[in-house]
C-alpha positions as CSV (number, residue, x, y, z in Angstrom):
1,X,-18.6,-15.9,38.8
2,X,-14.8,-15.9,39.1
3,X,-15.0,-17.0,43.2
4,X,-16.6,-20.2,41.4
5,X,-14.6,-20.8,39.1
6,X,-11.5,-20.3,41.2
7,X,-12.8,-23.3,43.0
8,X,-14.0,-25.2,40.2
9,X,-11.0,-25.4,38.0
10,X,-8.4,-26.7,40.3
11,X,-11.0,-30.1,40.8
12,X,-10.7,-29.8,36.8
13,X,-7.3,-29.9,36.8
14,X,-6.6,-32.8,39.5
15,X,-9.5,-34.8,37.6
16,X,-7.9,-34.3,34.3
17,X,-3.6,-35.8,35.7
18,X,-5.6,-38.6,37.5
19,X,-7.1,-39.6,34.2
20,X,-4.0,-39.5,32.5
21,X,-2.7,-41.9,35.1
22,X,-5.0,-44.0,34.3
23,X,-4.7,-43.8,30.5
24,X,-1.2,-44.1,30.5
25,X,-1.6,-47.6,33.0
26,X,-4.1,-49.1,30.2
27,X,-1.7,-47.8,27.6
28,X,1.0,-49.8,29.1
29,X,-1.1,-53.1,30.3
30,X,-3.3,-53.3,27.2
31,X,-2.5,-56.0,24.7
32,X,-5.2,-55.4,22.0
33,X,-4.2,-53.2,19.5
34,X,-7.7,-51.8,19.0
35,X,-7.7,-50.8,22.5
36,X,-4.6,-49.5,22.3
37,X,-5.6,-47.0,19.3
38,X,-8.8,-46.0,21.6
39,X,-6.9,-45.4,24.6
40,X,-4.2,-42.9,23.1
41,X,-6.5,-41.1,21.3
42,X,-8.4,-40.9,24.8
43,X,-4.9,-39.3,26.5
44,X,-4.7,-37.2,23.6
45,X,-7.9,-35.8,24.0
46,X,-7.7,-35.4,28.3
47,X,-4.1,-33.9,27.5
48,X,-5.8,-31.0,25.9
49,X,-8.2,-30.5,28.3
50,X,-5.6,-30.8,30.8
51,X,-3.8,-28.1,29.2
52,X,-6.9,-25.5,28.5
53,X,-7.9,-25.8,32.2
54,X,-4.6,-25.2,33.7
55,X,-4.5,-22.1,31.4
56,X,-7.6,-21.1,32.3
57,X,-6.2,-21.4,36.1
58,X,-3.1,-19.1,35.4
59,X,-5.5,-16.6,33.8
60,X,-7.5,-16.8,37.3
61,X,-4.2,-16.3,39.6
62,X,-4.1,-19.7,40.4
63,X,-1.0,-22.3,39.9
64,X,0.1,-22.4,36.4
């Protein structure tokens, strides 16, 4: 119910920047180009996520 995912979401959310940290490391360190393609369309892909579970936060009450 909504107690859960009050909890749950914010773990999402945290999860979700400290992937992006790491992305945007290998984007930087990476020197193979086919890597590199996978890798930003990775971050891409987490960046959405990001987004739709910091929405779904604000629609809970919780930190936008």
């Amino acid at each position: 119910g909504p107690a859960c995912d009050r909890a749950y979401i914010p773990s999402q959310v945290a999860s979700h920047e400290g992937a992006l940290q790491t992305l945007t490391r290998l984007e930087t360190a990476t020197r193979d180009n086919g890597l590199l393609a996978q890798v930003r369309t990775l971050k891409g892909e987490v960046q959405r996520h990001l987004e739709q579970a910091r929405a779904i936060q604000a629609s809970l009450g919780g930190p936008s």
